[in-house]
Backbone and ligand atoms as CSV (ligand in chain L), in Angstrom:
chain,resi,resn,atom,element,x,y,z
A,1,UNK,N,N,33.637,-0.504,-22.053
A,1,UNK,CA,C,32.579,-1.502,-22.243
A,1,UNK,C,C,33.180,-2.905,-22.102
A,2,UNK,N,N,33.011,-3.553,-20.908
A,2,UNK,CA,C,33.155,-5.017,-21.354
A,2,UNK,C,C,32.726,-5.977,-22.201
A,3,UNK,N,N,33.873,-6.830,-22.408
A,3,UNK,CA,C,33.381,-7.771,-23.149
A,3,UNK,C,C,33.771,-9.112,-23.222
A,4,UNK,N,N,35.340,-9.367,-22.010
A,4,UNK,CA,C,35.277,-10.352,-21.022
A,4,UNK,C,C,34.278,-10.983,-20.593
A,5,UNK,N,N,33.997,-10.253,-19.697
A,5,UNK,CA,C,32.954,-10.392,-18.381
A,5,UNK,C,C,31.615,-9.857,-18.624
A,6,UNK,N,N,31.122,-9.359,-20.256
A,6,UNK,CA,C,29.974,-9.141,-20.401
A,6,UNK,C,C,28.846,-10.035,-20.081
A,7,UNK,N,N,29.047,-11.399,-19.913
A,7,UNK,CA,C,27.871,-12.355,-20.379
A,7,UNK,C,C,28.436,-12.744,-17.988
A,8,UNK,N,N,29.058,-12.536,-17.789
A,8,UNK,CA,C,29.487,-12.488,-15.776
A,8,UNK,C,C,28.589,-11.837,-15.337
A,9,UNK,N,N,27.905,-10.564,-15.200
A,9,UNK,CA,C,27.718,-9.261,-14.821
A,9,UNK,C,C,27.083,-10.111,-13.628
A,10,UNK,N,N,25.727,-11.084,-13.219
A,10,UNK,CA,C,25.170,-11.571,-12.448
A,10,UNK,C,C,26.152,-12.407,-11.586
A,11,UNK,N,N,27.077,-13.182,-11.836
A,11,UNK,CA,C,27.695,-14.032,-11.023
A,11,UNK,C,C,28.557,-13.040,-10.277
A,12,UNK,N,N,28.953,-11.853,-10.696
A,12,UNK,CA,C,30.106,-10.921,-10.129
A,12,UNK,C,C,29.162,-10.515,-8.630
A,13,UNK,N,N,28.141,-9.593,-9.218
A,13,UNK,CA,C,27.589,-9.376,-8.339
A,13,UNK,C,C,26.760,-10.184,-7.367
A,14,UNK,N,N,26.593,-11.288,-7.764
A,14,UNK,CA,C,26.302,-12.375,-6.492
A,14,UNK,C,C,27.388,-12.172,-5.305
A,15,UNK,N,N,29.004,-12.172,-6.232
A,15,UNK,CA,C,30.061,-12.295,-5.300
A,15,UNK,C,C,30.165,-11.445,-4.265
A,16,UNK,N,N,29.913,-10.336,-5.222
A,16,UNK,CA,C,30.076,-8.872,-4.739
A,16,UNK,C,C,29.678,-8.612,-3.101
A,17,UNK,N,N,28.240,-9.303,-2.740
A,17,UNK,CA,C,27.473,-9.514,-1.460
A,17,UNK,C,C,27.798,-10.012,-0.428
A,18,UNK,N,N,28.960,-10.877,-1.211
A,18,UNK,CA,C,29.276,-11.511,-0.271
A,18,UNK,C,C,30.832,-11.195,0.712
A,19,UNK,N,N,31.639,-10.171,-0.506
A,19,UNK,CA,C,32.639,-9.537,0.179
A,19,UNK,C,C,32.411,-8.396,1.063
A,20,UNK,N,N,33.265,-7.928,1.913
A,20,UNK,CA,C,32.767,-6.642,2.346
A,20,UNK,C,C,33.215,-5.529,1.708
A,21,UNK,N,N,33.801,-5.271,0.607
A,21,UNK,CA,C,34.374,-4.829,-0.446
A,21,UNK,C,C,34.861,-4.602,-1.850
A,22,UNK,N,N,34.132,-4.217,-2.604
A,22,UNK,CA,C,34.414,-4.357,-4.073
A,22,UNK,C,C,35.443,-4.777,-4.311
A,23,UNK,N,N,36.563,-4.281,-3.851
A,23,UNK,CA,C,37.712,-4.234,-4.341
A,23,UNK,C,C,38.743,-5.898,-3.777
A,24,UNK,N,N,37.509,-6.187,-2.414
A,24,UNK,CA,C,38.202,-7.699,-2.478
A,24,UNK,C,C,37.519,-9.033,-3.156
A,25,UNK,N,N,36.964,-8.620,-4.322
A,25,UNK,CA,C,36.344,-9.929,-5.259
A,25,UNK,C,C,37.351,-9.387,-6.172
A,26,UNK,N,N,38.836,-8.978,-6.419
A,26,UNK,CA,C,39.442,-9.009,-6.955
A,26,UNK,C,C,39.919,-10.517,-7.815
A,27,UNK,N,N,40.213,-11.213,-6.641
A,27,UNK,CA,C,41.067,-12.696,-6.957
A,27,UNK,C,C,39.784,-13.836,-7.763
A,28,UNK,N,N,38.650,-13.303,-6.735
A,28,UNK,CA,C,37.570,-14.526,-7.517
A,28,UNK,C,C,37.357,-14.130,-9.203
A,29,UNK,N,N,37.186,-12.630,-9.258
A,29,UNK,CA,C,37.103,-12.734,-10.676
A,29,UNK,C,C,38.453,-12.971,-11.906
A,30,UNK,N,N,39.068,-12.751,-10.772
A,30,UNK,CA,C,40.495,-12.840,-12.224
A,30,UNK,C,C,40.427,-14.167,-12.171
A,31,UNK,N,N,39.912,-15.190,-11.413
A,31,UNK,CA,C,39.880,-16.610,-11.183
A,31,UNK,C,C,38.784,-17.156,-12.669
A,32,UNK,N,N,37.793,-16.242,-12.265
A,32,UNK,CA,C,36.352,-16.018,-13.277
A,32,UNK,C,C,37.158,-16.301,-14.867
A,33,UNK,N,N,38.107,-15.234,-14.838
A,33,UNK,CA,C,38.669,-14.507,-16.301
A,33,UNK,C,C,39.386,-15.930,-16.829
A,34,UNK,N,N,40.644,-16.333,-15.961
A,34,UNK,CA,C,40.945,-17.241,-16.307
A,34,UNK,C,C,40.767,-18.906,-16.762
A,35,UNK,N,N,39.541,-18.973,-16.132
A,35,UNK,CA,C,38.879,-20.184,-16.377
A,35,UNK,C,C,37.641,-19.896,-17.544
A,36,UNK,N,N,37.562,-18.717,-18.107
A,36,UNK,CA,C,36.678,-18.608,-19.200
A,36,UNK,C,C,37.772,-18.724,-20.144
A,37,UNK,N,N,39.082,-17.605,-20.065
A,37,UNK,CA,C,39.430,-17.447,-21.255
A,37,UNK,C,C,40.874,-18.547,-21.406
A,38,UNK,N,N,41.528,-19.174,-19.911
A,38,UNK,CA,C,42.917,-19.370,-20.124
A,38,UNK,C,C,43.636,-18.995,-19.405
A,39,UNK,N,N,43.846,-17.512,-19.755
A,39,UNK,CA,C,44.794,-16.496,-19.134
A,39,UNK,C,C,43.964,-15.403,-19.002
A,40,UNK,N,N,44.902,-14.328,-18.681
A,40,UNK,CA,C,44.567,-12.801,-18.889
A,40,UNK,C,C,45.161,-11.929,-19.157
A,41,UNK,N,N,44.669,-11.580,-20.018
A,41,UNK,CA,C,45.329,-10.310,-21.054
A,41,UNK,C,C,45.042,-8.874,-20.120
A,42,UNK,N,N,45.750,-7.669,-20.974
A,42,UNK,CA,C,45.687,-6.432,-20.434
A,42,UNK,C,C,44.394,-6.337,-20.027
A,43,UNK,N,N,43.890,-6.365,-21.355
A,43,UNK,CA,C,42.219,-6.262,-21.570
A,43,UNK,C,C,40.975,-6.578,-20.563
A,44,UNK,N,N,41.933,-7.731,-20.257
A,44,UNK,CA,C,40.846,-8.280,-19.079
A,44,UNK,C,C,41.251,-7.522,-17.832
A,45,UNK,N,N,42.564,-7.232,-17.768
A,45,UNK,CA,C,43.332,-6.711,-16.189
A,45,UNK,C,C,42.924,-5.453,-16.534
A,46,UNK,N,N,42.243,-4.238,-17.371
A,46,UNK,CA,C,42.087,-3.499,-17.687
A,46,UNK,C,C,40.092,-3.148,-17.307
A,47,UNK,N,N,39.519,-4.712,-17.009
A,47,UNK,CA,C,37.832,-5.077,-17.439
A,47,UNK,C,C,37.536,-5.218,-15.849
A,48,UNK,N,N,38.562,-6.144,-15.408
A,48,UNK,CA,C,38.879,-6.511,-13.895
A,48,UNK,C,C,38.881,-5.112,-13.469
A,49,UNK,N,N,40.167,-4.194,-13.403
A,49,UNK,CA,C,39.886,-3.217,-12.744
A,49,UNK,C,C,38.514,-1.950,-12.916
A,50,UNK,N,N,37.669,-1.808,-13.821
A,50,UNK,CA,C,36.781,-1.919,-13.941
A,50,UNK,C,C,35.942,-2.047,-12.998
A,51,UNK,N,N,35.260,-3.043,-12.558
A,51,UNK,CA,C,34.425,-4.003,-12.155
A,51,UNK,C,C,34.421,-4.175,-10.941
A,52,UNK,N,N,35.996,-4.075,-10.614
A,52,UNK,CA,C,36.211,-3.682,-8.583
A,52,UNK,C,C,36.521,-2.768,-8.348
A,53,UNK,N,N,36.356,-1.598,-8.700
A,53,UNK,CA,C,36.869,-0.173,-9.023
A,53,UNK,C,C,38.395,-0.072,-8.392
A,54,UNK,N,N,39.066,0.007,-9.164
A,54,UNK,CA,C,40.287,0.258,-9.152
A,54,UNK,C,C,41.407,0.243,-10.290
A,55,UNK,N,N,42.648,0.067,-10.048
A,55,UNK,CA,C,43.257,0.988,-11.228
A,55,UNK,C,C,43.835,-0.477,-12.086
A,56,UNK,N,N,44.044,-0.110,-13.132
A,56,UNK,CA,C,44.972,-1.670,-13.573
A,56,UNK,C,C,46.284,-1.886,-13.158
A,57,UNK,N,N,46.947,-0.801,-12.724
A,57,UNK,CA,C,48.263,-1.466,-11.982
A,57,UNK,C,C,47.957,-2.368,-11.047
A,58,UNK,N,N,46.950,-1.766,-10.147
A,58,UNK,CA,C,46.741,-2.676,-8.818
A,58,UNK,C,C,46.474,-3.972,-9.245
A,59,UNK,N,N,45.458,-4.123,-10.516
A,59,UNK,CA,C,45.480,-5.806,-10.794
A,59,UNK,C,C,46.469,-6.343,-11.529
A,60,UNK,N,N,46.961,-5.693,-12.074
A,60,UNK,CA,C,48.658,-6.124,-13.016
A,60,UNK,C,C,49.416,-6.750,-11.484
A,61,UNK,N,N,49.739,-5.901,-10.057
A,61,UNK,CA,C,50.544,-6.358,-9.069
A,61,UNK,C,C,49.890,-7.738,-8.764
A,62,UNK,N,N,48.565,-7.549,-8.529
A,62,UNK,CA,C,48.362,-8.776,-8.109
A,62,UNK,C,C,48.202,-10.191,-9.416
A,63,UNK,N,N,48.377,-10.069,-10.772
A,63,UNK,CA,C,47.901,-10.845,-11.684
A,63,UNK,C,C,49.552,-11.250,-11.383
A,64,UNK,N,N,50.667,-10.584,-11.333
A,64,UNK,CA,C,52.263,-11.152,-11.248
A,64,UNK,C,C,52.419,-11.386,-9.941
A,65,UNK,N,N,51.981,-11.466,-9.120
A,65,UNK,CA,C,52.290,-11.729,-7.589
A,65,UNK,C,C,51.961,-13.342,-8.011
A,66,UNK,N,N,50.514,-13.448,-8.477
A,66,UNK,CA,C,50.380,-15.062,-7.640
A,66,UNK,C,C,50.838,-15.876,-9.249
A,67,UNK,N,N,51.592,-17.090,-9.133
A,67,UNK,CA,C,51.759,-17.650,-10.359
A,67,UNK,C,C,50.548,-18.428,-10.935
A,68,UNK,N,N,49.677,-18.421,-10.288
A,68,UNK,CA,C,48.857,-19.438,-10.755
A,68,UNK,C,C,48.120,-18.651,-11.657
A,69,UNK,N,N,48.324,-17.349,-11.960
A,69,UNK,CA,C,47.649,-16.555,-13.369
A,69,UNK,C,C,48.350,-16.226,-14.076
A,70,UNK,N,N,47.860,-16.658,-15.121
A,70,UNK,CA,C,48.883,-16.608,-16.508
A,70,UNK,C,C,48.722,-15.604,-17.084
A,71,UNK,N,N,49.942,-14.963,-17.309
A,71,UNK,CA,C,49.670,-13.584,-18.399
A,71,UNK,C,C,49.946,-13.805,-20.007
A,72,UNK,N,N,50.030,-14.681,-20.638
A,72,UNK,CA,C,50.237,-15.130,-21.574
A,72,UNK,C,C,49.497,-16.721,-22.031
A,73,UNK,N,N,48.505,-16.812,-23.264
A,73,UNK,CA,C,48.316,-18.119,-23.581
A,73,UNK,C,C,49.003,-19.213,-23.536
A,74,UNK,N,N,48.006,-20.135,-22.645
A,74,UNK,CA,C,48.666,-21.468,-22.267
A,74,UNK,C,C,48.073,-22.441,-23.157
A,75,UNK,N,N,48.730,-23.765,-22.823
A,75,UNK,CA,C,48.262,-25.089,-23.694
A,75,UNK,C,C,46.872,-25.314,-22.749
A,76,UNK,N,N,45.909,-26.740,-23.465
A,76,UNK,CA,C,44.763,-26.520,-22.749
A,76,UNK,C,C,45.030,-27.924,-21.115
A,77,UNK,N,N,46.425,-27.721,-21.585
A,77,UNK,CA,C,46.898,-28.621,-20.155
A,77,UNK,C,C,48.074,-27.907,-19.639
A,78,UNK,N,N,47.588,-26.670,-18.510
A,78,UNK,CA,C,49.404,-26.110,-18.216
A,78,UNK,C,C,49.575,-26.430,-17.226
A,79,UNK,N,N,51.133,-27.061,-17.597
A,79,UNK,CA,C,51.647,-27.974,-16.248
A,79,UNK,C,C,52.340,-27.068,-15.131
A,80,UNK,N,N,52.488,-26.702,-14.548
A,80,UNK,CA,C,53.654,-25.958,-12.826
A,80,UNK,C,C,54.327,-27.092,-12.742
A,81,UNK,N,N,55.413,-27.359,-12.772
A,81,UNK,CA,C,56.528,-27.843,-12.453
A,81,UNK,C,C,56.926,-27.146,-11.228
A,82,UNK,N,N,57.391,-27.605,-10.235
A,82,UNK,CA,C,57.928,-27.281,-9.094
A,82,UNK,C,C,59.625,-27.337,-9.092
A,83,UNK,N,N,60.431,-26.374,-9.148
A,83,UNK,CA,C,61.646,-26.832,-9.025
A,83,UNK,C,C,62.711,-25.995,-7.800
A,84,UNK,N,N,61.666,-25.763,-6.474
A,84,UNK,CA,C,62.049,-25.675,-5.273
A,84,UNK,C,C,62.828,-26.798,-4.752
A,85,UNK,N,N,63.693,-26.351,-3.395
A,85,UNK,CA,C,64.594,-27.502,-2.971
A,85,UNK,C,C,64.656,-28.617,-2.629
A,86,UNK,N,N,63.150,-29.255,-2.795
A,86,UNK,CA,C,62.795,-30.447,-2.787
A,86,UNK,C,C,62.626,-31.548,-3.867
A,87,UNK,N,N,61.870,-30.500,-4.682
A,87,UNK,CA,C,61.782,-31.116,-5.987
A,87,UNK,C,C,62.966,-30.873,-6.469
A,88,UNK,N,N,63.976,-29.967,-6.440
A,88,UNK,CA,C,65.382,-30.087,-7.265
A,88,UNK,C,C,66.216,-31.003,-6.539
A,89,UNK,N,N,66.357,-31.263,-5.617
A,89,UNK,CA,C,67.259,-32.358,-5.285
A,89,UNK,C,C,66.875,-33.493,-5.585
A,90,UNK,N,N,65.045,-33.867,-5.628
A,90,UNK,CA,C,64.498,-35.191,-6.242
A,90,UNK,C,C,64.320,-35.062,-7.440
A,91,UNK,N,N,65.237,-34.307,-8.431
A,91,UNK,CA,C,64.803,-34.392,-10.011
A,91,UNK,C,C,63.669,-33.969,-10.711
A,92,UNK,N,N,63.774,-32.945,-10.053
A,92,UNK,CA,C,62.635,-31.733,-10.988
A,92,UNK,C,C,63.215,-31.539,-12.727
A,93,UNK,N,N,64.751,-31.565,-12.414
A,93,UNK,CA,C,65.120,-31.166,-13.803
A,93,UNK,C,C,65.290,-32.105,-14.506
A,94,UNK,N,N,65.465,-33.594,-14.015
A,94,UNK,CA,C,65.384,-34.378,-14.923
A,94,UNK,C,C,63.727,-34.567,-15.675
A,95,UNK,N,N,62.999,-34.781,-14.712
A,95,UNK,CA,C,61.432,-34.284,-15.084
A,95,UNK,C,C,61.316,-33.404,-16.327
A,96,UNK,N,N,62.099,-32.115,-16.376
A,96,UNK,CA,C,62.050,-31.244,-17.143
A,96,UNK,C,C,62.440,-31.270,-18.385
A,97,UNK,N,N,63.570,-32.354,-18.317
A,97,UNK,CA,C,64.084,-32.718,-19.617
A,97,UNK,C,C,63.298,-33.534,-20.257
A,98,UNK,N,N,62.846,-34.930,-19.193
A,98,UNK,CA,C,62.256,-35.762,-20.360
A,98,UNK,C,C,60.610,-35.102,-20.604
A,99,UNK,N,N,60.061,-33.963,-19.624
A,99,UNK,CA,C,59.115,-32.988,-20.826
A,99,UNK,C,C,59.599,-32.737,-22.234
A,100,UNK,N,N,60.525,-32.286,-21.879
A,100,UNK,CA,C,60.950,-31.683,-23.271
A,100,UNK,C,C,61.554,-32.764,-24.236
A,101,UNK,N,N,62.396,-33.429,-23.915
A,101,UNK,CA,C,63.208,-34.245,-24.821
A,101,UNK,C,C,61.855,-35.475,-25.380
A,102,UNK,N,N,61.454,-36.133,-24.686
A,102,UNK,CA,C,59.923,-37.477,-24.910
A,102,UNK,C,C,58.729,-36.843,-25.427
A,103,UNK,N,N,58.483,-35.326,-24.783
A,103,UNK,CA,C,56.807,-35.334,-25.148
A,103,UNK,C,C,57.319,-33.803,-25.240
A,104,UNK,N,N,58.149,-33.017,-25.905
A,104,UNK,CA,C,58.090,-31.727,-26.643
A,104,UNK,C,C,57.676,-30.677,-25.572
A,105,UNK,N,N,58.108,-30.755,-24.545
A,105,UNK,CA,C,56.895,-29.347,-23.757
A,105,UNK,C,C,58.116,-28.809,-23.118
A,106,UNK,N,N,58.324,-27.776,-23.517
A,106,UNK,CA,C,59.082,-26.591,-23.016
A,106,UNK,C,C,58.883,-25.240,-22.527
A,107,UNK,N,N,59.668,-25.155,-21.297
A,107,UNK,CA,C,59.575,-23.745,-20.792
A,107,UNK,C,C,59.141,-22.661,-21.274
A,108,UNK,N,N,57.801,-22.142,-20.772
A,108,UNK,CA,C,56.955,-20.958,-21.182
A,108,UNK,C,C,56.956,-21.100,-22.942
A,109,UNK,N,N,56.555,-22.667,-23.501
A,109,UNK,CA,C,56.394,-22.189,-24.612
A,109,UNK,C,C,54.837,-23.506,-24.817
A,110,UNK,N,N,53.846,-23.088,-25.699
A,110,UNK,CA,C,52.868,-23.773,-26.413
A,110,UNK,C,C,53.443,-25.136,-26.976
A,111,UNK,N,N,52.645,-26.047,-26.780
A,111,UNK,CA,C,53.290,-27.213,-28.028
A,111,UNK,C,C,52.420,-26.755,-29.238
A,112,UNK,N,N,52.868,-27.138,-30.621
A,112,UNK,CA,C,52.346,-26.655,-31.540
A,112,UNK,C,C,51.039,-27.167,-31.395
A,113,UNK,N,N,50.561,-28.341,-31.644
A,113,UNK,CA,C,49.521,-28.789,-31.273
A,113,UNK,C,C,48.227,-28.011,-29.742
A,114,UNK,N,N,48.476,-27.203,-29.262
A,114,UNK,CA,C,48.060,-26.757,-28.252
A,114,UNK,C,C,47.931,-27.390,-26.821
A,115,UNK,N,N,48.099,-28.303,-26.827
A,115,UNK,CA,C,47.766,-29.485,-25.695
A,115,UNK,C,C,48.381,-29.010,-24.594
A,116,UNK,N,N,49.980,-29.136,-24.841
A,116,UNK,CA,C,50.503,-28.319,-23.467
A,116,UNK,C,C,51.078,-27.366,-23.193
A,117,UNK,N,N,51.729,-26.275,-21.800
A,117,UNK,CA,C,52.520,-25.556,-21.921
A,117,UNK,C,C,53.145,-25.860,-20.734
A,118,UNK,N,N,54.198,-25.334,-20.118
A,118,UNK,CA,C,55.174,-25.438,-19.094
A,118,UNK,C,C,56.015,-24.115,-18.120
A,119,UNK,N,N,55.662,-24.407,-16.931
A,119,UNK,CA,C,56.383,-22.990,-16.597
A,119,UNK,C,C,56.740,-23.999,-15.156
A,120,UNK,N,N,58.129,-23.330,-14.973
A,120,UNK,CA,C,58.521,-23.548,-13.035
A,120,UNK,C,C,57.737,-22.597,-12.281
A,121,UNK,N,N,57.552,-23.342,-10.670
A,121,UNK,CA,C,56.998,-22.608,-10.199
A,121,UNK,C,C,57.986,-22.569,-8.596
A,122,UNK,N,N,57.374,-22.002,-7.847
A,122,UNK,CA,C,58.098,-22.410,-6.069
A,122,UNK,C,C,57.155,-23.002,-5.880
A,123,UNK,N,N,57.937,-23.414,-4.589
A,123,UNK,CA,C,57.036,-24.719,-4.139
A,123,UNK,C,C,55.146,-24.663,-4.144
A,124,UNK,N,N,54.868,-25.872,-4.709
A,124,UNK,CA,C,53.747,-25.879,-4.359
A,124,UNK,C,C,52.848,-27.139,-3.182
A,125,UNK,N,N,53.564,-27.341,-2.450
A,125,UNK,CA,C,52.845,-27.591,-0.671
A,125,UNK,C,C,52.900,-29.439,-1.198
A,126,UNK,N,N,53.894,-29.780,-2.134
A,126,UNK,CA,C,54.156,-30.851,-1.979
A,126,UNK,C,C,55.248,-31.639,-1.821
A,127,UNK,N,N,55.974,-30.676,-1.030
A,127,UNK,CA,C,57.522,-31.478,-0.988
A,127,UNK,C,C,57.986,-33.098,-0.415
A,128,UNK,N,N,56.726,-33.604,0.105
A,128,UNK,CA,C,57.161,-34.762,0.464
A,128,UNK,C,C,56.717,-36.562,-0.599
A,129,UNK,N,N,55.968,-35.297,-1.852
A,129,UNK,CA,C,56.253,-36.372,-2.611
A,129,UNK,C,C,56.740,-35.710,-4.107
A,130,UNK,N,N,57.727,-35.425,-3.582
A,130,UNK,CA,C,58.650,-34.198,-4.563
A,130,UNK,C,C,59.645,-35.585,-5.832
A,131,UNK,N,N,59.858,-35.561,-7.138
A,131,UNK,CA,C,59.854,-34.187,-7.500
A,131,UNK,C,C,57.727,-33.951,-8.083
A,132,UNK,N,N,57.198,-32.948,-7.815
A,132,UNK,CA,C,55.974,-32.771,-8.206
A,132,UNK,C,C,55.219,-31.710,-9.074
A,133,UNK,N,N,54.495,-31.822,-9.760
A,133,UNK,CA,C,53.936,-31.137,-10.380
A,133,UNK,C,C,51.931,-30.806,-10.462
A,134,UNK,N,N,51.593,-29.259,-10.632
A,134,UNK,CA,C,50.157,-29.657,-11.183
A,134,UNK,C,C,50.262,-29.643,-12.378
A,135,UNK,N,N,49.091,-30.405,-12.986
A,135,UNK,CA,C,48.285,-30.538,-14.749
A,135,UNK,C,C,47.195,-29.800,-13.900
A,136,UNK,N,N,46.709,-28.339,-14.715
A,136,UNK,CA,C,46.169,-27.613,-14.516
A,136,UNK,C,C,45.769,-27.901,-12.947
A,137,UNK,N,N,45.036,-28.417,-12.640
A,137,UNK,CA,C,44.348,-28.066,-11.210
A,137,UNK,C,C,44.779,-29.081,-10.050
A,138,UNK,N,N,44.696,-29.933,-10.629
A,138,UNK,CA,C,45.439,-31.657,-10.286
A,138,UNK,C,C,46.984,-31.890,-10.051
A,139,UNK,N,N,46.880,-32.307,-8.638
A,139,UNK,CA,C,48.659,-32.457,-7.929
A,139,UNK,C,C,48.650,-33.754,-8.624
A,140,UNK,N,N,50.371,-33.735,-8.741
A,140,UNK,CA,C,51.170,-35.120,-9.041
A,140,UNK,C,C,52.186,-35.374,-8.585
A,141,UNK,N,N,52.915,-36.171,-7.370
A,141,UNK,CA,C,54.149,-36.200,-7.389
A,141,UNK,C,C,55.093,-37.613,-7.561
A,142,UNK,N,N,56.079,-38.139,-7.068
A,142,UNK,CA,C,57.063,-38.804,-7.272
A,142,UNK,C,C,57.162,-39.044,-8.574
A,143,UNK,N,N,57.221,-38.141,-9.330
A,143,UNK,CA,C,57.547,-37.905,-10.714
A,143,UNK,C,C,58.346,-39.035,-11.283
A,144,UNK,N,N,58.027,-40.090,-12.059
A,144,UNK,CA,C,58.810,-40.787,-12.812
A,144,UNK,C,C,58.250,-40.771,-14.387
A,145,UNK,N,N,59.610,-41.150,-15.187
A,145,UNK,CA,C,59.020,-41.329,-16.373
A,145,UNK,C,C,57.735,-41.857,-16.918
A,146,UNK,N,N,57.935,-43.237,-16.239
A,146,UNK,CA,C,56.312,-44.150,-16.725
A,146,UNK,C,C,55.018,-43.346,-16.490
A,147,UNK,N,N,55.102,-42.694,-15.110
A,147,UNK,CA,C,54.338,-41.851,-14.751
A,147,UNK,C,C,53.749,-40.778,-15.023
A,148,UNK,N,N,55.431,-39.900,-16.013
A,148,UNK,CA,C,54.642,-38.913,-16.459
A,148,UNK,C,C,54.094,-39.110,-17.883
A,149,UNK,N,N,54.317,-40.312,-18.766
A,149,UNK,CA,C,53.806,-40.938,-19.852
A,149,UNK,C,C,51.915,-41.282,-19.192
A,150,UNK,N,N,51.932,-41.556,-18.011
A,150,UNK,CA,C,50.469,-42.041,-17.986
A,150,UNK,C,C,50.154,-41.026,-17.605
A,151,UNK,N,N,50.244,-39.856,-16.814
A,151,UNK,CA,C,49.526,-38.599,-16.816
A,151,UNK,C,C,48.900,-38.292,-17.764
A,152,UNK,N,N,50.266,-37.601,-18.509
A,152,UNK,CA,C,50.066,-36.872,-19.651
A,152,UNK,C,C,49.227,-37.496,-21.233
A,153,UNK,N,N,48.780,-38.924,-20.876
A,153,UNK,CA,C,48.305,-40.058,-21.699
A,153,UNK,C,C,46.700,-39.473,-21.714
A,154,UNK,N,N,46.503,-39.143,-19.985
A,154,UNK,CA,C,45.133,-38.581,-19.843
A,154,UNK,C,C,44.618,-37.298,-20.250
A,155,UNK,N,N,45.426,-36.665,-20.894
A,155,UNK,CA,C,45.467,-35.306,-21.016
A,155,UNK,C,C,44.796,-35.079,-22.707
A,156,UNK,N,N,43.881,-34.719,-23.007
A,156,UNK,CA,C,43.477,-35.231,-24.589
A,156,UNK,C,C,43.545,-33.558,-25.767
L,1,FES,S1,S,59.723,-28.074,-3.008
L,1,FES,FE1,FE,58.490,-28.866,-4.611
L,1,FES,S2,S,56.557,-29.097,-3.701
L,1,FES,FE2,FE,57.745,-28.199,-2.143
């Protein structure tokens, strides 16, 4: 019985019409899951497979394939840090420090407050204004301190 995606059932199947395959509205709904709940739990990778008939490994491969789904609760601002060879030669890790050292946000962990969380990622298609990062959905790059003080200023 769901209870994710209980109150979805109409938007799924809108989707549904529009794939030529159950099983490829996979990504839109785990997209669904995550923007209701955050992340996604077994439960949901368990509701997901479900719903596109198929098994939960198959959505477990694909929930760890792409990084942009979180398998674990995030802050309600999770940042991707990029620390591919662009952004690491332009100071991804210094970036990383003054996360952590100025404004508390560390690798795969919650700030107590909930606000943020932090994970590296590979590149994400901005190396030429590297070092860069997203805040949830939103690119940022030439990463400087002042900068990431006024980002993260917007972030409430
Ligand atoms: S290497 Fe960081 S965005 Fe491409």
């Amino acid at each position: 019985m769901p209870t994710i995606l209980k109150d979805r059932t109409d938007e799924i199947e809108r989707l549904a019409v529009r794939y030529p395959s159950r099983r490829s509205i996979m990504l839109p709904v785990l997209w669904m899951v995550q923007q209701q709940e955050g992340w996604i739990s077994q439960q949901a990778m368990a509701e997901v497979a479900d719903v596109v008939g198929t098994t939960v490994a198959e959505v477990y491969e694909v929930v760890s394939f792409y990084t942009m789904f979180q398998q674990r609760p995030v802050g309600r601002h999770h940042i991707a840090l990029c620390d591919t060879l662009a952004c690491a030669i332009c100071g991804a890790m210094e970036v990383a420090e003054y996360l952590k050292t100025k404004h508390g946000i560390e690798k795969k962990k919650v700030t107590p407050d909930g606000r943020f969380s932090l994970e590296f990622v590979e590149c994400i298609g901005a190396c030429s204004i590297a070092p860069a990062m997203l805040v949830g959905e939103t690119l940022h790059g030439n990463l400087t301190p002042d900068g990431i003080d006024a980002i993260l200023a917007q972030c409430p």
